[in-house]
Every structure is written in structure tokens, then in C-alpha cells.
C-alpha angles and dihedrals in degrees: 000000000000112000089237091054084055089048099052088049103055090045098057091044098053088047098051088051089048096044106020079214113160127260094250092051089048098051090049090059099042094045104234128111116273086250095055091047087044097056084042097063094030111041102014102038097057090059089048098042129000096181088056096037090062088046093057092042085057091060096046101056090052096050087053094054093047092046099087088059092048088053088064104042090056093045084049094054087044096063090039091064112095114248125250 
């Protein structure tokens, strides 16, 4: 593996532990697809780091579980803005 694919990794990883910001969130400030940031945390992470990789796992089960929240929340603000 490329050492700035390790690099990235590990510092996605370490952000979305620091953070437990989604997938989605975290591709958007690092600037990479949410597959690629996906892959990253589920398939790469675990041969670099297998500590870290449980962490992060961790986190994203929990954000799945809440997204469904957060889906409404955002279709409730979206009706609560005034119309143009």
C-alpha cells in the first residue's frame, strides 16, 4: 500500500475518532469520495491498525443507528424553512 494511502488513513481514522463525525462529513473535509473514505476505515484501516480500527468501527456503527434520526431532523428543518 502507498504510504499516503496509510497516511490518509490514519488520518481519517484518527478524525473520525476524535470527532465521531459521519462518513459523509469526513469525506467532504478531506476531500475523497465516501467510498473511498468508507473502504478506507473498513477494509484498509484494519491491516494498518487493528486497535484503531475497532475504535472507528465503534463509531460507525453508532452513527448508522442514529442516522435515521438525523434524516428527520434534516427533512423537518426542510419544511420549516419559508418558502421563496
Amino acid at each position: 500500500m502507498n504510504d499516503y494511502i496509510v497516511e490518509r488513513v490514519l488520518e481519517i481514522s484518527e478524525h473520525v475518532i476524535k470527532t465521531e463525525s459521519t462518513v459523509r462529513k469526513v469525506s467532504e473535509m478531506f476531500g475523497v469520495s465516501k467510498s473511498t473514505v468508507h473502504k478506507d476505515l473498513t477494509e484498509r484501516l484494519p491491516n494498518i491498525n487493528k486497535e484503531l480500527a475497532e475504535k472507528v468501527k465503534t463509531i460507525l456503527e453508532k452513527n448508522k443507528k442514529e442516522r435515521h434520526i438525523r434524516g428527520g431532523i434534516a427533512t423537518k428543518n426542510k419544511y420549516l424553512q419559508p418558502k421563496n
